[in-house]
C-alpha positions as CSV (number, residue, x, y, z in Angstrom):
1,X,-123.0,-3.2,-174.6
2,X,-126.8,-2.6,-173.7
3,X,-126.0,1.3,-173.6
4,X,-124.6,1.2,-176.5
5,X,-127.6,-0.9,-178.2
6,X,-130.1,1.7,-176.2
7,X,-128.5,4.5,-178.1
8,X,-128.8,3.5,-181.6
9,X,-132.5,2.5,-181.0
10,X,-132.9,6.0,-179.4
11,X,-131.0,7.1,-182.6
12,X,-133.4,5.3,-185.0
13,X,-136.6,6.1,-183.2
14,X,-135.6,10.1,-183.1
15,X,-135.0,10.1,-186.9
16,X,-138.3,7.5,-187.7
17,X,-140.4,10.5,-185.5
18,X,-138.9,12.9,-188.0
19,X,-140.9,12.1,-190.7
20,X,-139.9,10.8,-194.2
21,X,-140.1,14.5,-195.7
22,X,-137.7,15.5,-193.6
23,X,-135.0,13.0,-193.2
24,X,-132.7,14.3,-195.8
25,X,-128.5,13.6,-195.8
26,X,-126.4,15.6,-197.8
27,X,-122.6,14.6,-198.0
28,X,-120.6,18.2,-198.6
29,X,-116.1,18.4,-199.2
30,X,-115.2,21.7,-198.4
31,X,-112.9,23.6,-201.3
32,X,-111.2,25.6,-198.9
33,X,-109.9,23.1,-196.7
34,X,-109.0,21.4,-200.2
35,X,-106.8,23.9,-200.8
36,X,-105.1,23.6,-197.6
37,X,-104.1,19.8,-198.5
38,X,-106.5,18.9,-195.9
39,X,-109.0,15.5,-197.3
40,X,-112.4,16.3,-195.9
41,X,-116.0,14.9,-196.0
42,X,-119.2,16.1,-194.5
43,X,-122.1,15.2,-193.4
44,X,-125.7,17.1,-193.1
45,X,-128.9,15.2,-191.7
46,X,-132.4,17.0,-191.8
47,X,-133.6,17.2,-188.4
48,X,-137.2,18.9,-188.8
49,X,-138.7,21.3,-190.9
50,X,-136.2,23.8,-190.2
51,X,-133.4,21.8,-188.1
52,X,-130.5,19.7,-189.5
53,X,-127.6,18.5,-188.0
54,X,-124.2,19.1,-189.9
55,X,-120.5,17.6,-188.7
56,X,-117.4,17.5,-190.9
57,X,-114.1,16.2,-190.7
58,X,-110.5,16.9,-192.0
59,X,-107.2,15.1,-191.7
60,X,-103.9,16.7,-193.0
61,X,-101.3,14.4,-192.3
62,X,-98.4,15.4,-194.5
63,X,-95.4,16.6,-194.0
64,X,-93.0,18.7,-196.5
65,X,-89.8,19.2,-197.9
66,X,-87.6,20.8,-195.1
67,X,-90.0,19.1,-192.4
68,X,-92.4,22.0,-192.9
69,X,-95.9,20.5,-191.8
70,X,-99.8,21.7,-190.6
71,X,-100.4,18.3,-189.8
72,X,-103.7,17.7,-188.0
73,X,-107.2,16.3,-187.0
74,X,-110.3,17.8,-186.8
75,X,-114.1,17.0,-186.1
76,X,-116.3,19.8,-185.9
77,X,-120.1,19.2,-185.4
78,X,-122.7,21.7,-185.9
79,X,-126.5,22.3,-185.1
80,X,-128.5,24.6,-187.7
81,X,-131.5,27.1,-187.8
82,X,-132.8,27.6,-191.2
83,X,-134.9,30.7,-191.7
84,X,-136.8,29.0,-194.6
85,X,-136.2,25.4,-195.4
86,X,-133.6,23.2,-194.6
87,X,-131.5,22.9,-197.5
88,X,-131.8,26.0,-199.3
89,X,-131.1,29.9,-197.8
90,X,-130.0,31.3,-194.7
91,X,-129.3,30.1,-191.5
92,X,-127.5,30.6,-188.2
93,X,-125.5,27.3,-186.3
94,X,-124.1,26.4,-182.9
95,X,-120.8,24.8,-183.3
96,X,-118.2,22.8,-181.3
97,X,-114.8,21.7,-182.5
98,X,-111.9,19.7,-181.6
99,X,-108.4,18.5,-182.6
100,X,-105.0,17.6,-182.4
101,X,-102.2,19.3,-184.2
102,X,-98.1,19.1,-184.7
103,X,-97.5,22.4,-187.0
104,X,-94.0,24.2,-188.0
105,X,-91.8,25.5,-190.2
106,X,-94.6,27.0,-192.4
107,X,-95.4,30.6,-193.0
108,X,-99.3,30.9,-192.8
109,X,-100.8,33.5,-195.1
110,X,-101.9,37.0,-194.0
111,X,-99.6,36.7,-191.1
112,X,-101.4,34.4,-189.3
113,X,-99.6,32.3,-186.3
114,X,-96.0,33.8,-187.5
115,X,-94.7,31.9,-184.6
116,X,-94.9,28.5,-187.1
117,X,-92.0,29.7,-189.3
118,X,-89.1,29.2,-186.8
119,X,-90.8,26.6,-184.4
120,X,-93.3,23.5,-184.0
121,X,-96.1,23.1,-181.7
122,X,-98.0,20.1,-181.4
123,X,-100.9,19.3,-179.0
124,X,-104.7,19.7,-179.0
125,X,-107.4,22.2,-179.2
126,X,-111.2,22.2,-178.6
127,X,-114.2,25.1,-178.6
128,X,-117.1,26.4,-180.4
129,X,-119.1,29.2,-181.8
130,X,-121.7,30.4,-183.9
131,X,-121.7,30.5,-188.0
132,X,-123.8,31.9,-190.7
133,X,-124.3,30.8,-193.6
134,X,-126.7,30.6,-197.1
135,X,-126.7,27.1,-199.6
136,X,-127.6,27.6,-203.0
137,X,-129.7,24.6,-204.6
138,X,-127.7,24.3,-208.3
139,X,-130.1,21.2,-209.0
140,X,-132.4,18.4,-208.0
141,X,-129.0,16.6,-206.1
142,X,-126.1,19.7,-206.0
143,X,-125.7,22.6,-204.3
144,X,-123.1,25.0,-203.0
145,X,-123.0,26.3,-199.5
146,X,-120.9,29.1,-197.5
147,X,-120.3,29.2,-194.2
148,X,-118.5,31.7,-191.9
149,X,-118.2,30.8,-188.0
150,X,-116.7,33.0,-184.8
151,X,-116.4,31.8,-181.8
152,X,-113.8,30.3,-179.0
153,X,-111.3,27.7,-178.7
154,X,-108.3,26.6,-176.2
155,X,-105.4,25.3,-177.7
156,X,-103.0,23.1,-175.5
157,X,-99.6,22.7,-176.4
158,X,-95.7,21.9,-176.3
159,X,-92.9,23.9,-178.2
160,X,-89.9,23.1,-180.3
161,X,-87.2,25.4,-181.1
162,X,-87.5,24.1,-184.8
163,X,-89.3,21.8,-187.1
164,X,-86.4,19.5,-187.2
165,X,-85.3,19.2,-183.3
166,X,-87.2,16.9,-180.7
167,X,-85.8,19.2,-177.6
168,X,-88.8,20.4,-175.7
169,X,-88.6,24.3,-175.1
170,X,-92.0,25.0,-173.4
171,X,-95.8,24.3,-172.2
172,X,-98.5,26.7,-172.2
173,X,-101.8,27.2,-173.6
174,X,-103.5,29.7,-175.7
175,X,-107.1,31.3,-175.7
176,X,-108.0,32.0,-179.4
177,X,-111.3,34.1,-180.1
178,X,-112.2,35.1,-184.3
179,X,-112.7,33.0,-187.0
180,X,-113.4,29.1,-186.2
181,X,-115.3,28.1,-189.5
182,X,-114.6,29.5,-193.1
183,X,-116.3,27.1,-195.8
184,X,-117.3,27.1,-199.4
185,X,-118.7,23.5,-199.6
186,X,-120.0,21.5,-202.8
187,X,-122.7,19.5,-201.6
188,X,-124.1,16.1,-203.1
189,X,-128.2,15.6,-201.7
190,X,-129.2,12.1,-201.3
């Protein structure tokens, strides 16, 4: 209980020394993760002049007709360099991500993971990379943001022959390096 009381006063102090110029929050939804049918919220805190801190999370947990499903978790922090000011142009990010999914019977755009149409995975993930991005101030409280990110992550998981069976068929992991961050975000600034 005393750690825990020590890290939020650590907390508080670090964003008091900030400064009240720069501690800014700005809540973001992502539109393409909308248009996976995954709800998600995120949250960007001004650091320093040039340093803010950015984490989001999604949750898809629906299933389909026919069992078909891309249910899953994920929280994916991220720390960001901006060239000019925080909250408006370039910058570059360090990011780290991590999950939990149960995915099948689906068939994924632009071939992607064409093992999903005729069998289920489900386990958990966790990496991290590097993104790039530029935010557009619209006005005094919006603005709209992309994001692109590379980077690394290992996936953990068990097999099913099909969405609908239980039978286990297999273990194994995979080691996945490309894209870990595509985002078009609308942005609300407190």
């Amino acid at each position: 209980m005393h750690r825990a009381k020590g890290s939020i006063l650590l907390l508080l102090m670090l964003m008091a020394g900030t400064g009240r110029s720069t501690a800014q929050v700005a809540l973001k939804n992502n539109l393409l993760y909308d248009a996976s049918l995954t709800p998600n919220a995120g949250v960007e805190i001004g650091l320093a002049r040039k340093w803010t801190f950015d984490t989001t999370f999604g949750l898809n947990p629906w299933t389909f007709s026919d069992n078909k499903k891309i249910r899953h978790w994920l929280l994916q922090p991220e720390l960001r360099y901006w060239f000019c000011q925080k909250f408006n142009g370039h910058f570059v990010g360090l990011h780290l991500m991590g999950g939990e999914f149960n995915a099948g019977g689906v068939k994924l755009p632009l071939g992607i993971a064409p093992c999903l149409r005729n069998n289920r995975y489900e386990g958990w993930y966790a990496g991290g990379g590097l993104v790039y991005g530029y935010q557009w101030p619209v006005s005094r409280h919006f603005s709209v943001e992309t994001v692109i990110g590379l980077g690394y992550d290992y996936l953990k998981y068990k097999k099913f022959p099909c969405e609908h069976c239980g039978t286990e068929t297999g273990r194994g992991h995979y080691n996945y390096v490309g894209p870990t961050k595509a985002a078009l975000n609308l942005i609300y600034n407190l």
